[in-house]
Every structure is written in structure tokens, then in C-alpha cells.
N, C-alpha and C positions, 0 to 999 in steps of 0.2 A: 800728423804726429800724434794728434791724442787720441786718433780713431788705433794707431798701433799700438800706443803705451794700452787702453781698455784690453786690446787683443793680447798682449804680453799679459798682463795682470791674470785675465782669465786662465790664461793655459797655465799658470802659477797658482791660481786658487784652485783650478780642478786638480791640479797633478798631488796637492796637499790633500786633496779630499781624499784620492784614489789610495797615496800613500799611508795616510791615517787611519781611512778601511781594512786597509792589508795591516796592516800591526796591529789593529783590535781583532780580526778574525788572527792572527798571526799568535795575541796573546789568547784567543780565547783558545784556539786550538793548542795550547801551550795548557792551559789550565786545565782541560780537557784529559792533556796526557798524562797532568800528573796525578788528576783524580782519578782516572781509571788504573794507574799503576798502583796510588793507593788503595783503593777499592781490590786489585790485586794482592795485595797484600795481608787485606783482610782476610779473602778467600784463605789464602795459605795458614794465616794464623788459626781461621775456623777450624781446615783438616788438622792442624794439629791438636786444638783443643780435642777433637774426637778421637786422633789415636792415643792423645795422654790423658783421657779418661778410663781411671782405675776399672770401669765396671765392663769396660771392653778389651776385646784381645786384641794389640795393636798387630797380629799374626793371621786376625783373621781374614780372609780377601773380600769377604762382605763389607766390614766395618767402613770403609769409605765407597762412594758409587766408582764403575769404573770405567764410564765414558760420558763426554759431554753432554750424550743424549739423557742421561740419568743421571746427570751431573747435583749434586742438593746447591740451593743457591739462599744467600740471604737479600732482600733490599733493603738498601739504606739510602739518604735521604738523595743523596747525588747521585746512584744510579745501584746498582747489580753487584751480588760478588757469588761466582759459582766455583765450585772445586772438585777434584774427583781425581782420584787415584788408583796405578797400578802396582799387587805385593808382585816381586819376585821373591818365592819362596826358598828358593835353590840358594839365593844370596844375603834372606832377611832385609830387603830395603823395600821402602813405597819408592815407586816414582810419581810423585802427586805436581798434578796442574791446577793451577789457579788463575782465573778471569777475572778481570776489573773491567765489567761494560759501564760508559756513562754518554748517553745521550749527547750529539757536538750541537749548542742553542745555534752556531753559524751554518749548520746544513740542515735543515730541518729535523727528519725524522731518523737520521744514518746517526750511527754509533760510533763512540769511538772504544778500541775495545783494547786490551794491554793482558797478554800471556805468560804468567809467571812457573818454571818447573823449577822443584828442588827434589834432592836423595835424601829420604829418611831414611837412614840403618837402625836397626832395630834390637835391641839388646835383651837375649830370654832371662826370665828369671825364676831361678831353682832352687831357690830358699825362701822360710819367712820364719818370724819368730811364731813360738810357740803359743798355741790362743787356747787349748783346752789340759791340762794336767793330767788327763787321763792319760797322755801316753809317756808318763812315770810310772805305769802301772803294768801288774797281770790283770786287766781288767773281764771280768766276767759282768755286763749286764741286766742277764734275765731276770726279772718280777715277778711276783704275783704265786709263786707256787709252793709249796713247805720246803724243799730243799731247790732252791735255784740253782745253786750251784753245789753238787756234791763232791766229794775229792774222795775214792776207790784204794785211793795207794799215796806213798808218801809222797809229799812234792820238800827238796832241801832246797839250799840253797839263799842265797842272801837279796832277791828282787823284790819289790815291793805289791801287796798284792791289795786288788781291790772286788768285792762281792758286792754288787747291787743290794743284792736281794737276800734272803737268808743263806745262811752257811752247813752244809753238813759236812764232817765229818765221821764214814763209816770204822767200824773197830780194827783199832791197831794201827791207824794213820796216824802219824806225826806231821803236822805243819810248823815247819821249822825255816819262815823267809824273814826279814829284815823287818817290815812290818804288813800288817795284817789289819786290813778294815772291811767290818761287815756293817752293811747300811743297815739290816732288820736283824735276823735271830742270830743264832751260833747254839750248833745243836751237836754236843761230843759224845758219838758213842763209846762204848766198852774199851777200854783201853786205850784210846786215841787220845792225841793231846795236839795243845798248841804250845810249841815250843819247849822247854824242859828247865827246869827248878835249879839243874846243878849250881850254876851262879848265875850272876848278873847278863855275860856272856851270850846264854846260853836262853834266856829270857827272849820274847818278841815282842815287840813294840803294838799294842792291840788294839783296836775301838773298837766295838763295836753300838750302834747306837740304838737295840731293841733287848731281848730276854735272852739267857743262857742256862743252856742245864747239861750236866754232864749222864749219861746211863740213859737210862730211865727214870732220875731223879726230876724234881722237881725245878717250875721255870721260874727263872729269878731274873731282879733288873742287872745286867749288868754292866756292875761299876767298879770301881776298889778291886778289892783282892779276892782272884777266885782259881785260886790255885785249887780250892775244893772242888771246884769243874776243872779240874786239869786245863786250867786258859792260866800258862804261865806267863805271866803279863810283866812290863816293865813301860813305867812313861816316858815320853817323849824327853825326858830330861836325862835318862840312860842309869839313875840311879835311886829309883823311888816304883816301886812295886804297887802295880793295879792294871786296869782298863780302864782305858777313857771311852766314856758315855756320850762323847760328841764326837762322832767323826767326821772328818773334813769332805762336805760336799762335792763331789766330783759328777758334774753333768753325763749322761750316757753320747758318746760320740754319733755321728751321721757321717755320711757318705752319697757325698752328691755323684751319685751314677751319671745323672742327664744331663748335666754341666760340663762335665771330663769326657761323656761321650763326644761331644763337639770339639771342646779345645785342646784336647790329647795331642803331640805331635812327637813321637808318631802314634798315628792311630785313624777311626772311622774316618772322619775325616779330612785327614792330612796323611800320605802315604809318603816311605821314604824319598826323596828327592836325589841318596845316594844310597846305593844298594851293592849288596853282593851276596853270593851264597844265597841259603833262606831263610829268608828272613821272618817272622810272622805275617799271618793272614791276619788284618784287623778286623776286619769284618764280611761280610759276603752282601750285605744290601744297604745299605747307607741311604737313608737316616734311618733305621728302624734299628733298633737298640733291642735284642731278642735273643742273644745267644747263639748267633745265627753260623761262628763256624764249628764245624763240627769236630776240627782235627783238635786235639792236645797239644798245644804246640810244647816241645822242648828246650825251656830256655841254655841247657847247656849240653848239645848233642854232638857229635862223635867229627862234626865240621866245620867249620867256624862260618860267621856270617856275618854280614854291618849292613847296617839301617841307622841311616842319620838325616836330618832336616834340615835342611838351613846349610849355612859354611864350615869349615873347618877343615883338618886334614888330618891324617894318619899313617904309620907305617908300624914294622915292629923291628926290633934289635936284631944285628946278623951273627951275635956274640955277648955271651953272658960279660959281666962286668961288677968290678969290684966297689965297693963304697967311697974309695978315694979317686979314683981312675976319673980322669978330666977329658976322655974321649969316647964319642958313643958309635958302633958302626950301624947302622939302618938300610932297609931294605930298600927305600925308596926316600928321593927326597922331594919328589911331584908333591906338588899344592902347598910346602911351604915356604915362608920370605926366603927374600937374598939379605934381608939385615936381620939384626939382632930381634931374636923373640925366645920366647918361654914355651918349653914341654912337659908334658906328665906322664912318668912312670909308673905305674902302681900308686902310692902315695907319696912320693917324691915329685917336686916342678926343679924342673934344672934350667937355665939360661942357655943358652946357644949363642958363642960368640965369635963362631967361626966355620969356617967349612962347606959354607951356603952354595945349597946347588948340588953339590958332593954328593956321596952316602960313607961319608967319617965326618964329624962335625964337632965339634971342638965346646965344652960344655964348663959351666958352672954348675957347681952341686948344693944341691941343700937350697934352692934358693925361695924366695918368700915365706922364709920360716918354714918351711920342713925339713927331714933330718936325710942325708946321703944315704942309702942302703944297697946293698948288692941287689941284683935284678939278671935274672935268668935270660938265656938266647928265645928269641922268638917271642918278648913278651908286647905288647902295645903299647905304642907313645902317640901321643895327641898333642896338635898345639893348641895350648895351652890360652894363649892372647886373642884368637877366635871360637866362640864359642858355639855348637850350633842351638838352634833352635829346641831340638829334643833328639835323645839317641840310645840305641836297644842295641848293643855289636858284642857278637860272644867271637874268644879266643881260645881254640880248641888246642890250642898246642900248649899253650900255659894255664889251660882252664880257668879266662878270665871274665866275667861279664863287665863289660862297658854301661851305665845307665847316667842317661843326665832326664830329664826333667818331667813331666806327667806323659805315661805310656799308656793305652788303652787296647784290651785284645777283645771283641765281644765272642767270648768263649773264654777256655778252659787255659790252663798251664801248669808244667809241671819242671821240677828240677831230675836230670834223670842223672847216670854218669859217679855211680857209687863210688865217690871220691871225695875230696876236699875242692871246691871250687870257691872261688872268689869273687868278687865285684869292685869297681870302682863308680863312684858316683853319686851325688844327691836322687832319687827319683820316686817318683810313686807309682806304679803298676796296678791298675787297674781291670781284675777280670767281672764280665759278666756271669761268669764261670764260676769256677774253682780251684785252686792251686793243691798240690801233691807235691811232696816232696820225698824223694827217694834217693836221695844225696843229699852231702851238705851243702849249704852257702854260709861263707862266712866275708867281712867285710876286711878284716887282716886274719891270718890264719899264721898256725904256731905248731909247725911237725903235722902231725895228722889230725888238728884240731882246730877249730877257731883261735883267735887270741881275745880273750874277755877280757883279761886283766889292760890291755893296750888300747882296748876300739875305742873309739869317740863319738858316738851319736849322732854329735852336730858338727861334727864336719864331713860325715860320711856314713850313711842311710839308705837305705833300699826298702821301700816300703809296700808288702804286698794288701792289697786292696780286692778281698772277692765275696764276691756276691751270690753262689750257686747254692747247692743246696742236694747234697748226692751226687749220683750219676756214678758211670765207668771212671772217674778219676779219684772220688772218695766215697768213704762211707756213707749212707743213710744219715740225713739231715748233720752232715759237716757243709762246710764251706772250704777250710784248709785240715789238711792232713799230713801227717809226717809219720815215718814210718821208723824200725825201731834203728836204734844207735844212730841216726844223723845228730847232725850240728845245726842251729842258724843261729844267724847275728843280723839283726837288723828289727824292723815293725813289722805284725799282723796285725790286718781287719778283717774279722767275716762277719756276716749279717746273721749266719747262724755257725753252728759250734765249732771252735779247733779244737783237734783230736790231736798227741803226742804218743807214739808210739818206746814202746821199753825203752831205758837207758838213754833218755834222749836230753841232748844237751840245750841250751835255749839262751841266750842273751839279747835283750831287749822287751820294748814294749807289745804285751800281745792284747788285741780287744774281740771279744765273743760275746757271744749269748751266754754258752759256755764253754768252760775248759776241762776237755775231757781228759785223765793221765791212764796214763799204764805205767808198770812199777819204773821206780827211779828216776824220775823226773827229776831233773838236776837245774837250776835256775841262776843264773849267773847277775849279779849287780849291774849299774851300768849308771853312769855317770846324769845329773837332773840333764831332762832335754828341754833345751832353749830356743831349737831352733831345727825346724824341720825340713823337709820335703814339701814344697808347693805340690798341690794337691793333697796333702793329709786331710783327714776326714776329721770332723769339726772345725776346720778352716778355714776361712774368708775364700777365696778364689783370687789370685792373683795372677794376672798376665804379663805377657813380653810387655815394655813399654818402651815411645821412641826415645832415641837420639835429637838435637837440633837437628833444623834440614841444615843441605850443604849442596856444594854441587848448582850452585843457582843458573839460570838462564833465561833470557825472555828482556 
């Protein structure tokens, strides 16, 4: 009996031992999993700390490693955390994976390892406030020479103008803008004036902050009242006659070529993801930033074409339509919802509350605060609630350009199509080139003209960005050039001169070396700009940045 009760006992103490075993390996491997799922988790938070750092493009397919083998990892104290990521660019999302390794203390040297995947989608972005004042301006740059910038012929009109550098004025020009600042001299010849004496009216608001003389007279500080140099002056208070001898420092602009060479979409490189027609050549050798295509591309030629990055969709109207008219017919309804979303017409977003699938679709007008307008057959609508990544699409039937956000061509471009054409869109166009303009662009257009008195800067901009310097597209040491009687509405930058040919119309901010005119140079006001075109030059650099992930598994 007591030799069986020992034998019971023991198979009772071993079975507790065996079972006691198993639940501390049971819990260690329990502790195991959920450190390494933490440690998963870290991973994932790291990639995102990387793509929502400001100084990266969450766009770019570098910016995270993109397979395990070049996976970045951190260690922490309990074990590993590695991450790495795939863009689909066609869609804007990462697919990023995340590892939590931590060593299992119950099997020796074997791992316990925890797979975490989530979708980042990816949101471009195509504005920023404004960081440099100079593009409230006609800015002209150049330094350092007795007339930096000269004016040949009248310039009217009410924009605001700004001279680096000294001023001349040859005989018989009138400069007669809104106001007028010269950083050093101001030198009036024979006859010329600034502005005119008749009344207050008719006065221009002046600094200039160095010497003035009128003729050949003698050089004086100019301050007060010097209507005796024909500088008809009026102060910033609109009722008290002089110049002001401090004028407001306005930093010269830059233009990061080698920056936007990279993150442009579309551009070197990132190439459209959806295409049609032709669209431009961005470059011919990537990376090398050289000016390397030869052709001039034409941004508004005799056939349409789309170049877009990233999601979104499009069609055009099968039937012009009235301002009240609560039905749209469209060409196509591929690639957008079967439920309720928002489109953009010209500068109208309408709601779509019906019709999905169709090509009639049942519409709200006017909506997020714009105004209902008539809208021509064949003209472009985009949805509106997918945005893509970057996009360059001209509309030859209704001579419309498409532009959303930093475009790069390394070469030339040109507006050709001696007409009135239009654009829609926030963006900055960037040529290593040079731009010509032998048509208009305007951003709303009024009969055969721009509409100045209507545009709004900041909520709609096209901003050309070049950097050449001559060649077959302009003149000897221009960058942009416009030829005579066109129109534009929107910003220039060239690194060296804009040239304005006869009778030419102009609304917006222009920056040069210099500003070259031919007669009548006509200048149109335009409301203060608040808020630009990512990528404007003097700008910070701002990128797509993500969303939350979604989409978890693992």
C-alpha cells in the first residue's frame, strides 16, 4: 500500500512539474508575442515618422527601403523593429510592412518574429501661404549698374512695381502704376515723369530709397516733394504729397531648379502614370538636369492630351448647359463613384447626386462656395474628392489647360494657338528653358480678353518658372517672352530678362532681372497674394504628406 500511495504521489508531482513547464514556456511564449507585435508596431510608427517628415516627399519611392533585404531597422531593448515600404504611384498609397523580431528565452537562439502591413494613401499638396512679398510685385532684380532697370516706353496701369536697383526712365515715359519703389536711384529724363500732378488720383504712391534728379539736373536725396523732378508723388496715406525715403525691403526671389528637378510630378522623374495624346517629354536623361530636350513643347496645340499622376478621373460634357440646369450629360462615366461625390467645371465644383454609372448625372450647382455659370459642350470635369498627385492635360476643343501641382520640363515651352486660352488649377511649371508666349493664357477670360477685374490669385495660379537664357524660342538674354497684343494672367519667374511685346496685356506678379517693354504696356491690379503655388520660388519646399495607415493585417 505505501510502496503505491509513493507511486501515485510521484506521477502526481511529475505531471505538475510537466504541466507548470508548459504554462511558463506557454506564458513566455505568450509574452514573446506580444513583444514582438509591439516592437511591430514600433516599426510601423517609425515608417510613418519618415513619411510625415516635412523635409521628405511622402511621393517619393526612395523615401522608405523597399524590401526586407534593405529593410532600415531600429533595436530596442527586447528585440528588433524593421520596416520597408512599397509607393504605388498610379494610386498614391505605401504598402509598408513592419517586423517586431524578439528573441523566445524558451528556445534558445530562434526568434519570434510578428508581420505587421498597413495602406498609406497619400494626399498632394498644392498650395502654401505666401513666405516672400515679392510676388505683389513687377519685380525687376538687377544690381550693381547706373540703370538696372530702364523703361523705353510707357508702362499704365494700376500693379504694383518694385526696382531693385536704380530706375531709369528714358524721354517721354510716363510711369503711371499704383505704386512704385526704387531700392537706389531714380533718374527722369526729358519729359518723362512718374505719375501726373492733375489731382490726387492721378499721383503714384513712390519710395524710392537713394538720389533723384530730373534732365540733366542735379542729384538730390529723395524725399518730400519733387514734383520739380516730375516724381509725382503721393504717401501711402493717399492724401499728403511727397516720397518716401524708406522703402519697404523686399528680399530678391530664388528658384530651386535642383529640388523640383526631383519632386516634380509630373516631370524627370516621375512620368505620367495616365496618359493620352502628347503629352510633354520631361527630360531625355534623368538625373542630369541640362536642358536636355530639344523640342519646344506646346502647351496648347491644335490636339488635346492628359498627363496625370497619381488617381483621379475625367471626362468632358456631351452638351453645353445653362447656369441653372441641374443635369450634366458626359462622355464617359469610367473611374468615377456609384455614390455621391463632387466635380469641377471650369471654376465651378457641382455635387453629383444621381445618375452613377450613367453618362446623365443628376447635379447640385454652386457647391463649396462657388458660383453656377454656363459651361460650353466638350469642356473638362474632374472629380473633384480624388485628387491626383500632379497633372499637365490641355483641352483643344475648349482651349482649356488642366494644371495641379509642381510640373518640371528640362527644356523649353511655349504657348502657341493665337487665341484666348484658359487654365484651371493651382501649379508651378518649371522650365530649364524658356517660355514664349504667342497666345494668350488667361486663368478666367471675358470675350476676347482675360478677366482682370474677376481673377483671384489665390485660389487660382499658374505659375511659369524658367530658367534659359535665348535660344530659338526667345530673344538674346530673355528667359520669357511674349509677343505683341497677347494677354496673361497668372506669375512669371525668369533668371534673366522678361521681354513684353506691343499692346500687351499682363495681370499678375512678374520677377526678372529685367523688364523689358515695348509700347503700351498695359498692367492690370490684382488682389494682395496670400497664398501660392507649391513650388513658387522663395518658398520653403513642401510635399505630399500621409494619411493614417488603414487597411491593417498581420
Amino acid at each position: 500500500m505505501a510502496m503505491g500511495i509513493l507511486v501515485v504521489l510521484t506521477i502526481a508531482g511529475t505531471t505538475l512539474m510537466v504541466y507548470s513547464t508548459q504554462n511558463t514556456r506557454s506564458a513566455a511564449r505568450s509574452k514573446s508575442d506580444e513583444t514582438s507585435f509591439s516592437l511591430s508596431e514600433a516599426a510601423l510608427n517609425n515608417a510613418m515618422a519618415v513619411l510625415s517628415n516635412p523635409s521628405n516627399n511622402a511621393l517619393d519611392p526612395d523615401v522608405l527601403p523597399n524590401s526586407l533585404a534593405t529593410a532600415s531597422s531600429v533595436a530596442y531593448e527586447n528585440g528588433t523593429a524593421k520596416w520597408y515600404g512599397v509607393l504605388d504611384r498610379a494610386n498614391a498609397w505605401w504598402t509598408v510592412t513592419a517586423l517586431g523580431i524578439y528573441n523566445n528565452p524558451t528556445s534558445g537562439a530562434a526568434q519570434v518574429t510578428r508581420k505587421l502591413t498597413a495602406r498609406v494613401t497619400i494626399t498632394p499638396t498644392y498650395t502654401q501661404p505666401l513666405n516672400n512679398p515679392v510676388w505683389n510685385y513687377l519685380y525687376a532684380g538687377h544690381t550693381g549698374s547706373t540703370c538696372d532697370q530702364t523703361l523705353n516706353n510707357n508702362i499704365s496701369g494700376n500693379s504694383r512695381m518694385y526696382v531693385a536697383g536704380n530706375l531709369c526712365l528714358s524721354p517721354n515715359v510716363n510711369l503711371a502704376q499704383s505704386v512704385v519703389i526704387v531700392g537706389s536711384n531714380l533718374d527722369v529724363s526729358n519729359n518723362a515723369a512718374v505719375g501726373a500732378n492733375t489731382n490726387m488720383s492721378t499721383r503714384v504712391e513712390t519710395y524710392v530709397g537713394g538720389n533723384c534728379r530730373y534732365a540733366t539736373g542735379s542729384w538730390v536725396s529723395c524725399s518730400g516733394n519733387q514734383d520739380a523732378n516730375h516724381i509725382y508723388s503721393k504717401l501711402a496715406n493717399g492724401a499728403s504729397l511727397g516720397v518716401n525715403h524708406t522703402p519697404p525691403v523686399v528680399p530678391p526671389p530664388t528658384a530651386d531648379y535642383a529640388t523640383w528637378y526631383e519632386n516634380a510630378m509630373p516631370g524627370p522623374s516621375q512620368n505620367c502614370t495616365t496618359s493620352s495624346g502628347t503629352p510633354p517629354t520631361f527630360d531625355n536623361n534623368y538625373p542630369s538636369r541640362d536642358n536636355s530636350v530639344p523640342t519646344i513643347f506646346d502647351l496648347t496645340p491644335a490636339t488635346s492630351y492628359v498627363c496625370r499622376v497619381g488617381p483621379g478621373a475625367e471626362t468632358t460634357t456631351t452638351a453645353a448647359m445653362t447656369a441653372s440646369q441641374t443635369t450634366i450629360s458626359v462622355a464617359s462615366a469610367s473611374g468615377f463613384p456609384n455614390s455621391q461625390f463632387r466635380l469641377r467645371i471650369d471654376d465651378e465644383i457641382m455635387t453629383v447626386t444621381g445618375g452613377f454609372g450613367t453618362n446623365t448625372w443628376t447635379v447640385t450647382r454652386g457647391s463649396s462656395g462657388t458660383t453656377a455659370a454656363s459651361h460650353v459642350s466638350g469642356q473638362t470635369l474632374v472629380n473633384y474628392d480624388i485628387a491626383p498627385s500632379g497633372e499637365i492635360s490641355w483641352n483643344a476643343t475648349t482651349k482649356t489647360l488642366l494644371v495641379q501641382g509642381t510640373i518640371f520640363i528640362d527644356g523649353s515651352a511655349k504657348i502657341s494657338n493665337n487665341a484666348i486660352n484658359t487654365y484651371n488649377g493651382q501649379a508651378a511649371l518649371y522650365l530649364s528653358g524658356t517660355f514664349r508666349g504667342t497666345g494668350s493664357l488667361c486663368a478666367m477670360s471675358s470675350g476676347a480678353s482675360c478677366d482682370f477685374n474677376m481673377w483671384n490669385p489665390n485660389s487660382e495660379m499658374l505659375t511659369i518658372v524658367a530658367n534659359g537664357n535665348g535660344g530659338s524660342n526667345v530673344n538674346p538674354g530673355d528667359s520669357v517672352m511674349f509677343d505683341n497684343n497677347e494677354f496673361f494672367e497668372g506669375a512669371l519667374y525668369a533668371t534673366n530678362a522678361v521681354e513684353f511685346g506691343n499692346n500687351m496685356s499682363v495681370g499678375g506678379p512678374v520677377v526678372g532681372s529685367q523688364i523689358l517693354l515695348s509700347n503700351n504696356l498695359m498692367t492690370f491690379n490684382f488682389p494682395n497674394v496670400t497664398t501660392v503655388p507649391v513650388g513658387m520660388p522663395s518658398n520653403p519646399a513642401v510635399y505630399a504628406q500621409p494619411n493614417p495607415p488603414e487597411m491593417f493585417s498581420g
